[in-house]
N, C-alpha and C positions, 0 to 999 in steps of 0.2 A: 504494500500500500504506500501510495505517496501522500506525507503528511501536509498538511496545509502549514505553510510557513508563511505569515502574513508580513509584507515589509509596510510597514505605519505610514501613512498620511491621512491629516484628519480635518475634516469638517463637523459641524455640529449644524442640527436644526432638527424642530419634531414636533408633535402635537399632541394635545391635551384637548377634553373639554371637559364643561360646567362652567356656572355663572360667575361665581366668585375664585373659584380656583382653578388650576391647571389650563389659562388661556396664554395663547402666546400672540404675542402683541408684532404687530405689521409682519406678519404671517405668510403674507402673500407679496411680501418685499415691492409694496409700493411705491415706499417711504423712502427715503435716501437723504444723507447727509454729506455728498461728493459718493466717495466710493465708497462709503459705511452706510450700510443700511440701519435704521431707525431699529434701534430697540435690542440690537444685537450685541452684546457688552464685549466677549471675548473672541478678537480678531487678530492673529498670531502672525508671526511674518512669512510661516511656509508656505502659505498659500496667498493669491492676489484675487481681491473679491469688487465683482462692479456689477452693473445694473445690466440688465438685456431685454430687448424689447422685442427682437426678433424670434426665440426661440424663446417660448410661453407655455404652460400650461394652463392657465387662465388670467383674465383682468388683461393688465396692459404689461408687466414684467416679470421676469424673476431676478435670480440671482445666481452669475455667470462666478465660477470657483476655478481657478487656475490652482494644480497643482500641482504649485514646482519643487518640490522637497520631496526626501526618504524618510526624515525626522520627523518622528510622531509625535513627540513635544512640542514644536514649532507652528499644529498646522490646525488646535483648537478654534473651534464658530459656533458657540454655544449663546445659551438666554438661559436666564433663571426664573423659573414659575413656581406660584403656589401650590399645592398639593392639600388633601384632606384625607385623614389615616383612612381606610376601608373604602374608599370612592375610587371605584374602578375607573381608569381611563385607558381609551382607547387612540393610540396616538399613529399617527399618518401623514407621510409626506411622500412628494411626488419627486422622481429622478429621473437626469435624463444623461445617457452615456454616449460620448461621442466615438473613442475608439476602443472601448473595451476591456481595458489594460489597467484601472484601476474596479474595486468595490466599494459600496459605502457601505455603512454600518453605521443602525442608529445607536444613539447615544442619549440613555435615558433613566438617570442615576446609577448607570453602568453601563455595560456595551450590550448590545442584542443584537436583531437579526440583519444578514445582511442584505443589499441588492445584487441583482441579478446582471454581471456586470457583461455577460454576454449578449444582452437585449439592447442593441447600439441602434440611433438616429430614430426611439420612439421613447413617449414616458411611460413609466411603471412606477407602479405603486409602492411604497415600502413599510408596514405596519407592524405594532406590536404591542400589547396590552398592560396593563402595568397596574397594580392597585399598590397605593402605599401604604406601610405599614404605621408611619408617624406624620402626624401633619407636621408640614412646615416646607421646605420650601427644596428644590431640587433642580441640576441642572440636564438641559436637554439639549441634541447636537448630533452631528454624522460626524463619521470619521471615515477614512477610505486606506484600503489595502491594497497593494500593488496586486497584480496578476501579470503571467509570460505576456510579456512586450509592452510592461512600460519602461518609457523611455526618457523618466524624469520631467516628463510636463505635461498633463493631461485637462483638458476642459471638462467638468461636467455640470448642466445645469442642475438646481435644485426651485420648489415652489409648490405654493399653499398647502401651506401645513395644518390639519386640523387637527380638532377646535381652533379658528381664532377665537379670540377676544372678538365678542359680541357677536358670535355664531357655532354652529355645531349642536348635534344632540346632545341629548343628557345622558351620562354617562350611564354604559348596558344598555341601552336601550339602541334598537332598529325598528326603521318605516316600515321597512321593506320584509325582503330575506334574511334570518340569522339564520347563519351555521356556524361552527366548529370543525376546524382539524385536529385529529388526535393525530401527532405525529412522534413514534417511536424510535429511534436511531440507531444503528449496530455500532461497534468496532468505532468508527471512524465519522462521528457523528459531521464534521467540517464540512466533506463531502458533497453531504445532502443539500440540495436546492430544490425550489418548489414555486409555482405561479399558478396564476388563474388569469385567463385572457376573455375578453368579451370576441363578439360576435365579432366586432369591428379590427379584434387584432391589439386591441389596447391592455396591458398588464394592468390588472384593478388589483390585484392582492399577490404578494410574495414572499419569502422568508429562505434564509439562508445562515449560514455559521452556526451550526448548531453544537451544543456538548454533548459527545458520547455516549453509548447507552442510558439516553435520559429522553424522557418523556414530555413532551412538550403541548398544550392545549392553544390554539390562537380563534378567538371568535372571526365568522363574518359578516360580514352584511353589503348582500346584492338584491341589485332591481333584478326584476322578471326578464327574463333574456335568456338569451344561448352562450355557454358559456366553454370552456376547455383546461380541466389542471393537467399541469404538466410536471412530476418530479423527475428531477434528473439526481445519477451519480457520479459523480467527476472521476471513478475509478473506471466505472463502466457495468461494475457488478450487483449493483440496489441497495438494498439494507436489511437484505435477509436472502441468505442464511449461512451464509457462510465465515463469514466474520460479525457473528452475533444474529440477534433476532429482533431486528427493527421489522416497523408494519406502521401503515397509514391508514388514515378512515375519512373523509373527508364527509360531512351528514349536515341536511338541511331537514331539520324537522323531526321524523322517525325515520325518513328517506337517508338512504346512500347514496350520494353522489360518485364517489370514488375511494374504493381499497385496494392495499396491495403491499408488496413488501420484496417479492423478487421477481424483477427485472434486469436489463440489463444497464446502459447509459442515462436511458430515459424509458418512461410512461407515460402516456396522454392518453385520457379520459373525457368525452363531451358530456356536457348534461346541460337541462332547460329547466330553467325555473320559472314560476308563473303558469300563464298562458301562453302558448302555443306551439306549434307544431314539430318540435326538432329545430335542428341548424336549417333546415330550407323553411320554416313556418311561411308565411306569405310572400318567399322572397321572389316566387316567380310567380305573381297574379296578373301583372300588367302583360304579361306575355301569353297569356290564357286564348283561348282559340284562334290564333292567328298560325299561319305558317308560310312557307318561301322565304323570299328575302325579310318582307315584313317581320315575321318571327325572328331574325336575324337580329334586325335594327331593334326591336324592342328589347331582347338581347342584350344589345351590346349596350343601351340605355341602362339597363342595371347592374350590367359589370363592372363599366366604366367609371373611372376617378377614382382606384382601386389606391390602396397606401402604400407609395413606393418607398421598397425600404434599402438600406443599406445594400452594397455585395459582398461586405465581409461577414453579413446577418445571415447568408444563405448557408453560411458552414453551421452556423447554430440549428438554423430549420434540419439539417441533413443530421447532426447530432440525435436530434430530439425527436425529429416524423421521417428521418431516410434510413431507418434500420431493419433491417433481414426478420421480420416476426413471420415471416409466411414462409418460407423454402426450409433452411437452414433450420430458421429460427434459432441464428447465433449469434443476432443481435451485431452481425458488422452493416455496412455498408450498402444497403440494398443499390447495388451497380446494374444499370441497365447494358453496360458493355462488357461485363464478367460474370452477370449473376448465370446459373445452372437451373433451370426450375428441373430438368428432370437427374437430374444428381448433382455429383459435389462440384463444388464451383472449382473453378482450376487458382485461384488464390482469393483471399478477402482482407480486406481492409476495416483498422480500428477508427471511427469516428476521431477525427480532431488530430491526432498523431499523425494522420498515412495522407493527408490532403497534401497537393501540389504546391508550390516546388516542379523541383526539373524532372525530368523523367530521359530514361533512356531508351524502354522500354515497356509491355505489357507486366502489369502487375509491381510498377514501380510506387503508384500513386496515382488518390482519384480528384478530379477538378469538377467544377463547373459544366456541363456537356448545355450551351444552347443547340437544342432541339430545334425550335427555328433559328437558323445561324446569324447570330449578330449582325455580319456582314450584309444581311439581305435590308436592316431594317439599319444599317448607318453604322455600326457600334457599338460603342457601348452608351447609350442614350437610353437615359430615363424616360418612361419607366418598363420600356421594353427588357432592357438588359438584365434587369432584376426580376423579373417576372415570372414567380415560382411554378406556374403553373406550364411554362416551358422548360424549366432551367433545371435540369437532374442532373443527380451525381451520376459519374461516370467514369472509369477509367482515363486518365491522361492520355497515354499510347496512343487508345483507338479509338479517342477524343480530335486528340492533333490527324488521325489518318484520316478519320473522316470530313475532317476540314469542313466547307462549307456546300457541298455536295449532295442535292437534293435526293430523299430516300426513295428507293425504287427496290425494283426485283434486280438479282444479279443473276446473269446470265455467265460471265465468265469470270470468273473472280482474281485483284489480282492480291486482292489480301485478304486474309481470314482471321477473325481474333480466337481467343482460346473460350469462348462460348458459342462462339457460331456465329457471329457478326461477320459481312460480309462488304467490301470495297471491289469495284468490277464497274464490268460493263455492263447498261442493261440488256436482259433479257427481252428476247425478239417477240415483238407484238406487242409489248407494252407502249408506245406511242411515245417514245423520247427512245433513243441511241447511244445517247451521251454516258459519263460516269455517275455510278450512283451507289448509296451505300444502301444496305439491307440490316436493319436490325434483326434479333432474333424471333421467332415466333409471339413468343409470350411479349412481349413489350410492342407490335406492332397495333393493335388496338390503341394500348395507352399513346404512341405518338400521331395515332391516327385524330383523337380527340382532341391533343396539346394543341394540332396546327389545325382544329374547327372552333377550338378555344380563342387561338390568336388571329383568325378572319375575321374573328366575332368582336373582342375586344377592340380591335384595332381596326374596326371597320370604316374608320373617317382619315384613314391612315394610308394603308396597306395597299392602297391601289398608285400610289408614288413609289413601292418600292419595286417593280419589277425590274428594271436597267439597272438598280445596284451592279449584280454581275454576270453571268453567265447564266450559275446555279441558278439566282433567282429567278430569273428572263425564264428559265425551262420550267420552274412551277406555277411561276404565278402568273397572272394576265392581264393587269392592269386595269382591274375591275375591284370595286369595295362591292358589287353584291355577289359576285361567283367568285371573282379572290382568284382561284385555279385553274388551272389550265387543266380541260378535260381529262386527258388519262391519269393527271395527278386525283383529279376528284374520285374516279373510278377506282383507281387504286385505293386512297382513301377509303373509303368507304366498304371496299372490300375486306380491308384490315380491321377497320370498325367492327365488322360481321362477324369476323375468324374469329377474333380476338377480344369475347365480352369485356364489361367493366369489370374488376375485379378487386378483392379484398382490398388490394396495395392502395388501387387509387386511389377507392371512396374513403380510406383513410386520410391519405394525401392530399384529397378535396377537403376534408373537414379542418386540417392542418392549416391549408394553403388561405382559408377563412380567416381562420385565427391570427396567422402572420401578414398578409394582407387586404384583409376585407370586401373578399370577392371570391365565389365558385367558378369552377368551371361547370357550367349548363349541361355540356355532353356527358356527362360523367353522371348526373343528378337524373338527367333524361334522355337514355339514349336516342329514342325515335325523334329526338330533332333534330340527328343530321340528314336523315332519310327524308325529316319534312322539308329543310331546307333545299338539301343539292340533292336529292334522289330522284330528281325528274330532270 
């Protein structure tokens, strides 16, 4: 096991509620006094603290925390509030990480849980409950911990911390949804991390640094929605059972939301609170008896202005939603250009370790595989380039062979990878000549959907990119409502047929939800690529 070794950088801020105690004053870092924000007493020289307008999570600011120091003495941002013995508070503040490489950790008459410092260029939540034992008076604050690749100076925003001063419930008490996490921890409690994300992709609840075989209890409270927890283990092996017997519970009501205890890196769990339907409840009504292109366009009206996130985020999503639970189920790498569905894979890769980097050859290391090639749509331009719903993991090697070379049959092949992927010419009768790659059986469905996903998304787009280069000029047409060039469509479509939706996706759609705030339709409802392009 590798220990958590935290190197200290610290900021302080947190939340409290009730009327007369536990409120923290300009909370929502309004206020400012030059570069000191109002009401904030202890501001240290390791870090440099100003005002930001740009990068909010509500009102008009937060407060932008450079930090340039190792020294965990140096880098104190704390307030001191009242407290009353036995009055439970429930404290909350909002974070936002720019490259990943530090943690926070709030600071609230001690140290507790930390943030999730892998969740970069969106906010998440970071909460912890606290009842004190003596009234009187306590300080509260983040602190932050280095992680691989920091590089001595990191940005991270922080903002509205609840309870402010003159706001917040009353302490214990929820509008809405309460639940509880019972969270258990083996061996190696540091390890363990955990979130809740909305519908939208946004972290509402988190917790992290935990102590060793100890027990831990955190209320929650959510509105009615669709929601997704995700624990993960930084070793890769859960919290049970092999170095001890940690176990999770995560319950709203008398209901379970989410248990477990052994996994591998990560688990994710969806569940709905309230009313309605699952993760798709009403989200495709406006699209309801129409079809052709029409069905298209209403389509792409609800995909569309999806949350473009980072590309160093996409190694997190493949961590947490691109692992082997279906073939293997050994929890590497689910590689669309190595996996085996019908035996053993010819090598696998560890989440987060085995990622590219150079490569010399197959089974070197896995990247990024655009499914629609980069090159067709410009680059790396947002928000195509990041766009989980194209964008799998995949082998390096037969990443780089298949370049940007539109997928076909291969009729004479001049390379073959060690799962059956194929690079060639195509096969005679298919209605193009030229070079084309062949994925494997199993995954040709799944890319058949990615590129009726990205006609769709990108339906106000897509019809400028056919002259990018060669490859694109042979699939696409220069059309936003057909998008393809006939035998591409056919071909499509036939892969769609072979090759059902299966376990992986509809997982990987629920995922792809949570990380960017948008389904892919074909996957939710096959028969709408037949009602679109099937005539």
């Amino acid at each position: 096991m590798k220990p958590f070794t935290p190197m200290a950088v610290g900021v302080a801020a947190a939340l409290l509620t009730s009327n007369a105690f536990a409120n923290i004053q300009n909370a929502g870092f309004e206020t400012w006094n030059g570069n000191q924000p109002s009401s904030w007493t202890t501001i240290d020289s390791g870090i440099s603290v100003s005002q930001s307008t740009s990068i909010v999570y509500e009102q008009a600011a937060s407060a932008k925390i450079i930090v340039d120091t190792g020294s965990q003495s140096s880098t104190d941002f704390r307030q001191t509030i009242d407290v009353q013995a036995g009055q439970q508070i429930d404290i909350a503040t909002w974070v936002y990480h720019t490259e990943g490489s530090v943690a926070a950790r709030l600071y609230v008459d001690g140290y507790h849980n930390y943030s999730d410092h892998t969740l970069t260029g969106q906010w998440q939540k970071l909460s912890y409950t606290y009842t004190p034992g003596t009234t009187g008076q306590i300080e509260v604050g983040l602190r932050f911990y280095d992680k691989a690749g920091f590089d001595g100076s990191e940005v991270v925003y922080i903002d509205n911390f609840t309870p402010a001063a003159g706001g917040g419930e009353e302490p214990g008490t929820c509008s809405s949804n309460a639940g509880n996490l019972t969270l258990t921890t083996d061996n190696y409690g540091a390890e363990t991390s955990w979130s809740i994300t909305d519908g939208s992709g946004s972290t509402v609840a988190s917790g992290a640094g935990y102590a060793s075989n100890s027990t831990t209890q955190e209320s929650q409270c959510l509105a009615n929605g669709d929601y997704t927890f995700t624990i993960s283990d930084e070793y890769g092996d859960g919290i049970c059972c092999n170095y001890g017997n940690g176990s999770y519970e995560l319950s709203f009501g008398s209901a379970t939301a989410a248990s477990g205890g052994q996994f591998g890196s990560a688990e994710s769990t969806n569940f709905t609170l309230g009313s309605g339907g699952g993760s798709q409840g009403g989200y495709y009504d406006s699209a309801q008896g129409k079809t052709g292109y029409a069905l298209k366009t209403a389509l792409h009206d609800i995909i569309k202005n999806h949350s473009s996130q980072s590309y160093s985020s996409i190694w997190n999503f493949y961590i947490s939603y691109g692992l082997d639970t279906y073939d293997e189920k050994d929890s590497s790498i689910y590689d669309i250009y190595s996996e085996n569905a019908n035996g053993s894979d010819p090598y696998t890769y560890a989440g987060g370790s085995d990622q590219c980097g150079t490569y010399q050859s197959e089974g070197d290391c896995y990247n990024r595989e655009h499914t629609f090639p980069k090159s067709w749509f410009g680059g790396a331009i947002s928000p195509m380039n990041t766009d989980i719903h194209h964008v799998f993991a995949s082998d390096g090697y037969v990443n780089g062979r298949r370049s940007s070379y539109p997928f076909g049959k291969v009729g004479s092949a001049t390379y073959t990878s060690a799962n059956g992927s194929k690079l060639g010419s195509a096969i005679s009768g298919l209605g193009y000549s030229g070079t084309v790659f062949e994925p494997i059986d199993t995954f040709k469905g799944d890319m058949a959907r990615a590129y009726f996903y990205m006609a769709t998304r990108y339906e106000n787009q897509i019809a400028g990119w056919e002259n990018s280069n060669s490859s694109s000029d042979a699939a696409l047409n220069g059309t936003s409502g057909q998008v393809f060039e006939p035998w591409f469509i056919a071909m499509l479509l036939q892969w769609h047929e072979q090759d059902p939706v299966s376990q992986f996706e509809i997982d990987r759609n629920e995922a792809a939800q949570g990380f960017q705030g948008n389904r892919n339709p074909f996957i939710d409802n096959p028969q709408w690529a037949g009602d679109i392009w099937g005539n």
